[in-house]
C-alpha positions, 0 to 999 in steps of 0.5 A: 140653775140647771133646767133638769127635764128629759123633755124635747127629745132629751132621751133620744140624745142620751140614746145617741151619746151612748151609741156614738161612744161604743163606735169611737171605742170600737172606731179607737181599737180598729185604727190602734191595731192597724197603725202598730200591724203597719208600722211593724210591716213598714219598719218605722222607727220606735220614734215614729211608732210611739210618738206619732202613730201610736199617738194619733191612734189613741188620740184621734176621738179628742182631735176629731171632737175639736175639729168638729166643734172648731168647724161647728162653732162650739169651740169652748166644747171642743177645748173642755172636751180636750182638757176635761179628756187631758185631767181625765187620763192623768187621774182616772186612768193611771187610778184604773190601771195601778188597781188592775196591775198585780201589784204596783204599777211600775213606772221608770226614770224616763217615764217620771222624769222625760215624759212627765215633765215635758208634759208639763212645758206642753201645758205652759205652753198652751197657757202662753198660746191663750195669752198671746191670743188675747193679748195681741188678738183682743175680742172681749173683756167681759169675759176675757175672749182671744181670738187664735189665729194660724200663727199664733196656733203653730207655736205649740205645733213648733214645740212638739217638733222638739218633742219628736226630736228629743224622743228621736235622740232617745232612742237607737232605730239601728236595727228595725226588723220588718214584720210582713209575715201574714201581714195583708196591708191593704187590709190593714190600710181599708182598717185605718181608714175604717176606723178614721171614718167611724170616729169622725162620724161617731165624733160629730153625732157625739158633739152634735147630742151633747150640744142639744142635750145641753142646751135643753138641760142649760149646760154650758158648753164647756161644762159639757165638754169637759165631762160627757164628751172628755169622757166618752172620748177618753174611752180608748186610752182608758182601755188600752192603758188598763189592759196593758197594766194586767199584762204587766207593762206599766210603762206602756200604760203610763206612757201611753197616757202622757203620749196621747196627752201631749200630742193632744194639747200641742197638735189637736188644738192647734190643727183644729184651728189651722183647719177653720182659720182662726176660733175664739178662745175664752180665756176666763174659762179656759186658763183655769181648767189648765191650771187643774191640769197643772196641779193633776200633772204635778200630783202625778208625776209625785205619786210616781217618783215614790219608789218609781211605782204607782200603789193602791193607795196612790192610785185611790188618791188620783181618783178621788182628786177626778171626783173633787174636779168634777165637783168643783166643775159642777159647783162653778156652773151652778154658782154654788163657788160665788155663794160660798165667796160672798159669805 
């Protein structure tokens, strides 16, 4: 059961959790800004905007938290941060954003049917990564635990490669248009890496509170993860994605969603462990929240394929799929599941 006291400095973590989540928000909206002022400035192609810089801006605060929980030794946090973060953009943010749209929030075939759906091969794939690490990489039966190695990790690495070539196939980069009027890129650049250095901090004052939260509430890591640091992380795309929805442009928020995610899954992890080594995986815990993500991924990409748009309604049924997420989480943790089995 849960030990629920605010004692042993339980408040001054909470305190620290909620500062460290408005300077990876304002962290997020420095390193957005500089990166798209950049890529205008430099010219880069609409691949390389929407895939990679874009992606790494919006995406930052969950690879930072990995790495950091990678390097710290809580890495089921790091993975319930990135997954909890995951099933939080697929429901709460296209819920958010299709009931701040005047309107419906409108999506397009590409939307539905390139990036939704390569987003659900990304999923498999880091399904099929944790197999293989516990398959040929045993560390435990009881839980099931893999241990992740280097070679193992590039696999999702080499896929998101083909994401970048198809996304490069895609799109017509003939003629880019340099946008250096009053434009200071050293500014822009002092920014970037601003914003880096703030996240990373924030990043790792974050984990750092929830850990000590958790242990003197009894939460497990991945618990925690998958819901105070997925939260607190997601923030930034939770923003970006509602603000653009008002502008009207809901391919933009959408996409945006899907973007991040799937740089999430493919590089975060993997780059976390390419960075430490190696990091043992609990398959018993893990797999099942990627299936959550699965069936997320899927009720998505069908609210979307009705008349192309996301309505009210729709957007009502993903938020109240988050809230039976949680709940389920919740249950799982305090063993409320294994009663109701055994009845």
């Amino acid at each position: 059961m849960l030990g629920w006291s605010f004692a042993d400095g339980s408040v001054l973590h909470v305190v620290v959790i909620a500062a460290a989540t408005g300077a990876i928000w304002i962290g997020s909206g420095w390193l957005e800004e500089a990166a798209e002022t950049l890529s205008g400035y430099y010219g880069l192609p609409a691949v390389v905007q929407g895939s990679i810089v874009v992606a790494v801006g919006s995406s930052f605060p969950e690879f930072a938290s990995v790495v950091v929980t990678a390097a710290t030794g809580v890495f089921d946090m790091g993975v319930g941060a990135l997954v909890g973060s995951a099933i939080f953009n697929i429901l709460v943010i296209p819920g958010l954003s299709g009931f701040s749209a005047d309107g419906d929030l409108e999506a397009s075939r590409a939307i539905v049917y390139k990036e939704a759906q390569f987003y659900m091969i990304a999923v498999s794939a880091l399904v099929v990564t944790f197999s293989l690490a516990v398959i040929y990489f045993p560390v435990s039966t009881d839980p099931i635990v893999g241990e992740l190695t280097r070679p193992v990790a590039a696999i999702p690495l080499l896929l998101y490669g083909l994401y970048l070539f198809i996304q490069y196939q895609d799109v017509d980069d003939a003629a880019i248009d340099r946008v250096r009027d009053g434009v200071d890129a050293r500014r822009e650049w002092g920014k970037l890496a601003a914003g880096l250095l703030l996240i990373g901090v924030a990043v790792e004052r974050l984990v750092g509170s929830v850990e000590s939260l958790g242990a003197a509430l009894g939460v497990p890591e991945f618990l925690a993860g998958i819901t105070i640091v997925a939260a607190a992380t997601s923030l930034p795309d939770a923003l970006v994605s509602v603000r653009t929805a008002r502008e009207g442009r809901g391919g933009t928020s959408l996409g945006n969603v899907l973007g991040s995610n799937t740089f999430d899954l493919l590089v975060a992890i993997p780059v976390g462990v390419l960075i430490v080594g190696s990091v043992d995986v609990n398959f018993s815990t893990t797999v099942p929240m990627l299936g959550v993500l699965t069936v997320a991924t899927v009720l998505l990409f069908a609210t979307l394929r009705t008349d192309l748009s996301l309505t009210e309604r729709e957007s009502s049924v993903l938020l109240i799929a988050y809230l039976l997420f949680v709940a389920w989480v919740v249950a799982e943790t305090v063993g409320a599941t294994t009663v109701l089995r055994g009845v």
